[in-house]
C-alpha positions as CSV (number, residue, x, y, z in Angstrom):
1,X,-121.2,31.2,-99.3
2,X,-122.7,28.0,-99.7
3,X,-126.8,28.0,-98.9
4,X,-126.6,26.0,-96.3
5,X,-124.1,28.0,-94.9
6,X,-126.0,31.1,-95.8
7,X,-129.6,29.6,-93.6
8,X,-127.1,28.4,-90.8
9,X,-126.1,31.8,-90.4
10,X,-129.8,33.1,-90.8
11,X,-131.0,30.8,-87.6
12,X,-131.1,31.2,-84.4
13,X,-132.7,29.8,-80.7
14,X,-135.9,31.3,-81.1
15,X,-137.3,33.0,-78.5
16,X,-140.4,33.7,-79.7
17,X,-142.8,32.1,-82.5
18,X,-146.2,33.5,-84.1
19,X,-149.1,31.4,-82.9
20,X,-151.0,32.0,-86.1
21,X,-148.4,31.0,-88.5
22,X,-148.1,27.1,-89.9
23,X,-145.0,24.9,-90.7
24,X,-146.4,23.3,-93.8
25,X,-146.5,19.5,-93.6
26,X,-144.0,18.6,-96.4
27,X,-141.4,21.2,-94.6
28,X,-141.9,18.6,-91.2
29,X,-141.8,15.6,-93.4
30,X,-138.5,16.4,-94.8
31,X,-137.3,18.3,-91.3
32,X,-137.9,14.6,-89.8
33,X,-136.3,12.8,-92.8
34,X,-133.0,14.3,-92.5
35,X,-132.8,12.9,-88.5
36,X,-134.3,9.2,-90.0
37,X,-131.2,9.5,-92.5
38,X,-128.5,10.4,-89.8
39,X,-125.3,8.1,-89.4
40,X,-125.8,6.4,-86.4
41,X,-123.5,3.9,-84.9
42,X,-123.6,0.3,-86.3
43,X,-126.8,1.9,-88.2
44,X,-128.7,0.6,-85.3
45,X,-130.9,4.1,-85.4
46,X,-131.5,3.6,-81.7
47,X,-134.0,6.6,-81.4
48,X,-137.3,7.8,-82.8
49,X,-138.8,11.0,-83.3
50,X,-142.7,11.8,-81.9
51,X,-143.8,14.9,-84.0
52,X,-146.8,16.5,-81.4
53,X,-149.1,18.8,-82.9
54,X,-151.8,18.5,-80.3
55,X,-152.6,21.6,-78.6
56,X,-153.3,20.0,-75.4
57,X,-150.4,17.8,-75.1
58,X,-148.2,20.9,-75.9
59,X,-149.7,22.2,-73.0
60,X,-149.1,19.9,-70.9
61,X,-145.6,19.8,-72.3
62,X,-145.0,23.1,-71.4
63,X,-145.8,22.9,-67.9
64,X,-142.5,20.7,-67.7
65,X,-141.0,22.6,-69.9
66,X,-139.6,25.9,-67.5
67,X,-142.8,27.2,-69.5
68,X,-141.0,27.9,-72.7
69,X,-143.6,29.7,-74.9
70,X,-142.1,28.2,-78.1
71,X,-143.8,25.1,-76.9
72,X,-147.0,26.2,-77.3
73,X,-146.8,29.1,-80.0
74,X,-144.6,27.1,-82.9
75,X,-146.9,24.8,-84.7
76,X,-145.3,21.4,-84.0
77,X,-142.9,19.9,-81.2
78,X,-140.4,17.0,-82.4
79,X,-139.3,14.7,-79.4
80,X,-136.2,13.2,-79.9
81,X,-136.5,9.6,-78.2
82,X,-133.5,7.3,-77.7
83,X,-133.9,3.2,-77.0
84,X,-133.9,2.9,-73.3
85,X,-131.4,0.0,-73.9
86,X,-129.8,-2.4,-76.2
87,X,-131.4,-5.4,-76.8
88,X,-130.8,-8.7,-78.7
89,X,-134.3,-8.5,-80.2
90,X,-133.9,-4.2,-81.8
91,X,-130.3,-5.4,-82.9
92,X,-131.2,-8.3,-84.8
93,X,-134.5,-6.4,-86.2
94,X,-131.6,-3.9,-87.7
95,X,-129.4,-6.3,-88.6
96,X,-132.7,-8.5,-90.5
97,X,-134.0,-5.0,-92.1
98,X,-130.5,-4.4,-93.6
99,X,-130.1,-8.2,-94.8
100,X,-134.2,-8.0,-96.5
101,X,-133.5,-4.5,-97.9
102,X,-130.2,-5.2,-99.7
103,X,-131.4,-8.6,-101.2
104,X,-128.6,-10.7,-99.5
105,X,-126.4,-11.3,-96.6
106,X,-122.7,-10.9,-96.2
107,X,-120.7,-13.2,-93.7
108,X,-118.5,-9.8,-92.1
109,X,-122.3,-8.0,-91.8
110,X,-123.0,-11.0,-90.0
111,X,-119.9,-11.3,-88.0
112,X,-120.1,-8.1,-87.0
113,X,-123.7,-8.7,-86.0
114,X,-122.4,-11.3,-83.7
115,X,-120.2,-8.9,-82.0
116,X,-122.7,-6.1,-81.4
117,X,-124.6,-8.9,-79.7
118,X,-121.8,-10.1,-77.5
119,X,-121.3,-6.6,-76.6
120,X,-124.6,-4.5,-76.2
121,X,-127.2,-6.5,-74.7
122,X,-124.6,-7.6,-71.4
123,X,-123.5,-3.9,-70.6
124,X,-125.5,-1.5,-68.0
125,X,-128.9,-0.6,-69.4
126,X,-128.1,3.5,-68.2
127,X,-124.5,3.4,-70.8
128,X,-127.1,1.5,-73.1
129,X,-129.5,4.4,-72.9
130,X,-127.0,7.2,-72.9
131,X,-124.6,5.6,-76.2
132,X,-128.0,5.6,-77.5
133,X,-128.9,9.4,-76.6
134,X,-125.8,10.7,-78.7
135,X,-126.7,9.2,-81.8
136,X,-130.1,10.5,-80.8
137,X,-128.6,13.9,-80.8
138,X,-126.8,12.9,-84.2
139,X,-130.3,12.9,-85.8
140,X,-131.5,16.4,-83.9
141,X,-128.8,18.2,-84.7
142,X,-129.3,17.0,-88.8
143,X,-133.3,18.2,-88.0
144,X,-131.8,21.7,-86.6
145,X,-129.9,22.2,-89.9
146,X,-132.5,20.7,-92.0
147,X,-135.2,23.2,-90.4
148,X,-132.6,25.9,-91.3
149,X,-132.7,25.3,-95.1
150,X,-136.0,25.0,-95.2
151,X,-136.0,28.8,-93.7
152,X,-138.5,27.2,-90.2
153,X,-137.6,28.5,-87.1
154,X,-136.8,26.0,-84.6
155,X,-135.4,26.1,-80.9
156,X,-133.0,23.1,-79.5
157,X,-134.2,22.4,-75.8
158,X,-132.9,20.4,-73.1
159,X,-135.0,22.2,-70.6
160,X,-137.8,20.3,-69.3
161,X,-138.8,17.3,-66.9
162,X,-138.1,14.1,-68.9
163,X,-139.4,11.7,-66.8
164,X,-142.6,13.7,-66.8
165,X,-142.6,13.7,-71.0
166,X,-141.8,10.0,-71.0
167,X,-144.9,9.9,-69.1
168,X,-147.0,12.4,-71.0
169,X,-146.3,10.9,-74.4
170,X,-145.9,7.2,-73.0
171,X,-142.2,6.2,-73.6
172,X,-141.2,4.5,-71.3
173,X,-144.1,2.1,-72.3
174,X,-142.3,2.0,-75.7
175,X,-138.6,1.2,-74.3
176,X,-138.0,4.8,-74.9
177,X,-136.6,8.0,-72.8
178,X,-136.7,11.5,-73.9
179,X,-133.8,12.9,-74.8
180,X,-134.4,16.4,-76.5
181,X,-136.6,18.7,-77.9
182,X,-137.2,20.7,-81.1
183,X,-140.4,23.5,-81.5
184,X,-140.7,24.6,-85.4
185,X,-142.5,27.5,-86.2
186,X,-142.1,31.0,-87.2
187,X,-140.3,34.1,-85.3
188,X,-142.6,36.5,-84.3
189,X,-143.0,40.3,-86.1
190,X,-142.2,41.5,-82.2
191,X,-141.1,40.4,-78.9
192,X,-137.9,38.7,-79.3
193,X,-135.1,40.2,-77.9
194,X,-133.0,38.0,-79.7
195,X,-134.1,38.1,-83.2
196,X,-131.6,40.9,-84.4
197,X,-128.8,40.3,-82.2
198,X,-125.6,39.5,-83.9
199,X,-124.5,36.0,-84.2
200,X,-121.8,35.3,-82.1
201,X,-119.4,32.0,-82.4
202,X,-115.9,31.9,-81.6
203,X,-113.6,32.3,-84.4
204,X,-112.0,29.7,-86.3
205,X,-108.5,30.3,-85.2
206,X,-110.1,29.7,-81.7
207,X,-112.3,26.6,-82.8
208,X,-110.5,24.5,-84.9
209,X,-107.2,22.6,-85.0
210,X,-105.1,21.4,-88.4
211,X,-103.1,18.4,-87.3
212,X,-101.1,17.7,-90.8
């Protein structure tokens, strides 16, 4: 069994996280780094991530949060935030960092460029927002395997108020929504009734399909 593999197995939804225990910063940085490194479509990375570690934002987090404990007691809250839409101006900043990184342009880069921007910026800002979500999701899922490997606890959330987070942390300010969220921490000694529970998944002949 391959190690990831092996850690995928080890994870679960944590239910509850020791208050007193740390994720060490370079764990986070590299957490974080594996959803900044996702595939996203056209590359256009249309989502950031807001790593909170202040207490009383959490706080106030969880309050909108169905009062999920893992808010508070993990040691840092990632917030997955996607573009609120498409615009001419974050497609050509994409489109420019790509050209300045690789030292050159290329005319089907830039053709395809063109068709993004005949595409994008003219369609309904909510299918803007919501294309951008998945790839959003693209990156969290990478930061839920990522936290695995690096043995951190972590619990994927969707339940909580988001138009109240985009107001707590700002987003909407930013051109950005909140799509999902991610606690890290560490699984309590007691108190979960999850923690030793069998992992249950459906079973390959049931999941996936060989189309030769």
């Amino acid at each position: 069994m391959s190690a990831l593999i092996e850690k995928l197995n080890w994870r679960y939804a944590t239910k509850k996280m020791d208050p007193s225990k740390i994720v060490a910063d370079d764990k986070v940085e590299r957490i974080v780094e594996a959803a900044r490194l996702a595939p996203t479509s056209s590359g256009l990375q249309p989502f950031e991530v807001i790593v909170v570690t202040n207490p009383e934002v959490r706080a106030k987090i969880q309050e909108i949060g169905w009062n999920q404990s893992q808010i508070t007691e993990g040691s840092h809250l990632l917030v997955f935030a996607a573009w609120d839409n498409y615009t001419t101006d974050r497609i050509n900043g994409m489109f420019d960092l790509v050209n300045d990184e690789r030292g050159f342009k290329n005319e089907g880069w830039e053709n395809y460029r063109q068709m993004i921007l005949n595409l994008y910026p003219g369609r309904d800002p909510e299918v803007n927002f919501q294309h951008a979500a998945r790839q959003a999701y693209i990156g969290f899922g990478m930061s839920v395997a990522a936290a695995a490997f690096e043995g951190v606890d972590a619990t994927p959330m969707e339940g909580f108020d988001a138009a109240k987070l985009d107001e707590i942390l700002g987003l909407r300010e930013k051109g950005l929504r909140s799509v999902t969220i991610l606690p890290l921490g560490y699984r309590a000694d007691e108190g979960d009734w999850l923690v030793n529970l069998k992992k249950v998944r459906r079973p390959k002949d049931q999941f996936v399909s060989v189309v030769a």
